[in-house]
C-alpha positions in Angstrom: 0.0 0.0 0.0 1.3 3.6 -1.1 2.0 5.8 2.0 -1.4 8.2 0.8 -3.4 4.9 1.1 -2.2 4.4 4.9 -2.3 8.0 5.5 -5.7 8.4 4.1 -7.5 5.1 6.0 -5.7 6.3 9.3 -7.0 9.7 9.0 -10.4 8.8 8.5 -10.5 5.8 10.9 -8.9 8.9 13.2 -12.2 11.1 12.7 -14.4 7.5 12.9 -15.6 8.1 9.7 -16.7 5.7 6.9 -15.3 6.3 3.5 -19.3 8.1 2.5 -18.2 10.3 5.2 -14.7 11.1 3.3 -16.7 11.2 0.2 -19.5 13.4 1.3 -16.7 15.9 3.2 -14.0 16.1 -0.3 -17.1 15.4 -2.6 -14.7 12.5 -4.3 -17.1 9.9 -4.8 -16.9 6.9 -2.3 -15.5 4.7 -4.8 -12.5 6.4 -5.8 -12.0 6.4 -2.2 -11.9 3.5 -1.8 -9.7 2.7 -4.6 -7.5 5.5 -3.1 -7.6 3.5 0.2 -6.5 -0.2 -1.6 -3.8 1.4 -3.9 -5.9 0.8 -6.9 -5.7 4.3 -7.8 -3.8 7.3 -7.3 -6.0 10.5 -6.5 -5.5 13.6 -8.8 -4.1 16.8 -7.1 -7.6 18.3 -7.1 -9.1 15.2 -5.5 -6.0 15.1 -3.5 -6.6 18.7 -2.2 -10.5 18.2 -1.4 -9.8 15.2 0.5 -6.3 16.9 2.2 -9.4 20.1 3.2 -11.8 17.7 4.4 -9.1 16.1 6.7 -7.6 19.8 7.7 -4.3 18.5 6.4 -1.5 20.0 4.1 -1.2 18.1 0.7 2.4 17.4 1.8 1.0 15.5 5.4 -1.8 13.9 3.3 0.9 12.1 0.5 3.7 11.8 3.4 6.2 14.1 1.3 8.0 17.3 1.9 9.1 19.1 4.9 6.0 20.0 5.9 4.4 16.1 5.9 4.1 15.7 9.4 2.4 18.9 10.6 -1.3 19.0 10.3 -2.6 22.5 9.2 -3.4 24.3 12.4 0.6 23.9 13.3 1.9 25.2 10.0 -0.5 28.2 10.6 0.9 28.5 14.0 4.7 28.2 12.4 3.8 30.6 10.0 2.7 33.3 12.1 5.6 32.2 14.6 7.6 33.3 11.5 6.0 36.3 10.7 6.6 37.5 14.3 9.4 40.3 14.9 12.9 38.5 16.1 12.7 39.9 19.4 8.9 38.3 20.0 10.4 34.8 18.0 13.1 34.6 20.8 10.7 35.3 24.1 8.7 32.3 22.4 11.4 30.0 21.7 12.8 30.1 24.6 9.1 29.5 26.5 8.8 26.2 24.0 12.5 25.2 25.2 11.2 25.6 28.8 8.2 23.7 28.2 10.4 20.8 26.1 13.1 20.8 28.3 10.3 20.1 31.3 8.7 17.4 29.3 12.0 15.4 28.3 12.9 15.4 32.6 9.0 14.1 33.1 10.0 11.1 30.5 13.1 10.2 32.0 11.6 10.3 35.8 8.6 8.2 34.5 10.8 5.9 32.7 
């Protein structure tokens, strides 16, 4: 199975929804999902892109490519406004993430 296949079923088994759910949210008829879902077939960008919308996913998350394929869409807004931010404001935040990552890691190792 190509990686959009497994991406595709584990998204909408993610949501609970059947594949008439996927079809009725991307309006790509159920069977080309379903062919999408087996490997049969290979969706076309458009198709790609309404079913990438209905799951609130980038195109590049949805077909596991690019540098970009493992953030959904809310956190490539949030790292585009993070970008857009003034250096000053960018480094105040970074360093509040680092806190935050830094307290995380010393949970895992305790709980470990």
């Amino acid at each position: 199975m190509d990686k959009i296949a497994i991406v595709m079923t584990n998204l909408r088994k993610e949501k609970g929804w059947s594949q008439t759910d996927l079809a009725n949210q991307s309006t790509v008829s159920r069977e080309m999902i379903s062919k999408y879902e087996r490997g049969i077939a290979i969706p076309s960008v458009d198709a790609a892109k309404k079913i990438a919308d209905a799951f609130d996913v980038s195109l590049d998350y949805l077909v596991g490519e690019g540098i970009n394929a493992s953030f959904d869409k809310s956190t490539l807004k949030r790292l585009q406004e993070i970008q857009n931010m003034k250096p000053d404001f960018r480094t105040h935040l970074f360093s509040v993430i680092d806190s935050v990552i830094r307290d995380y890691k010393t949970r895992q190792n305790y709980a470990s």
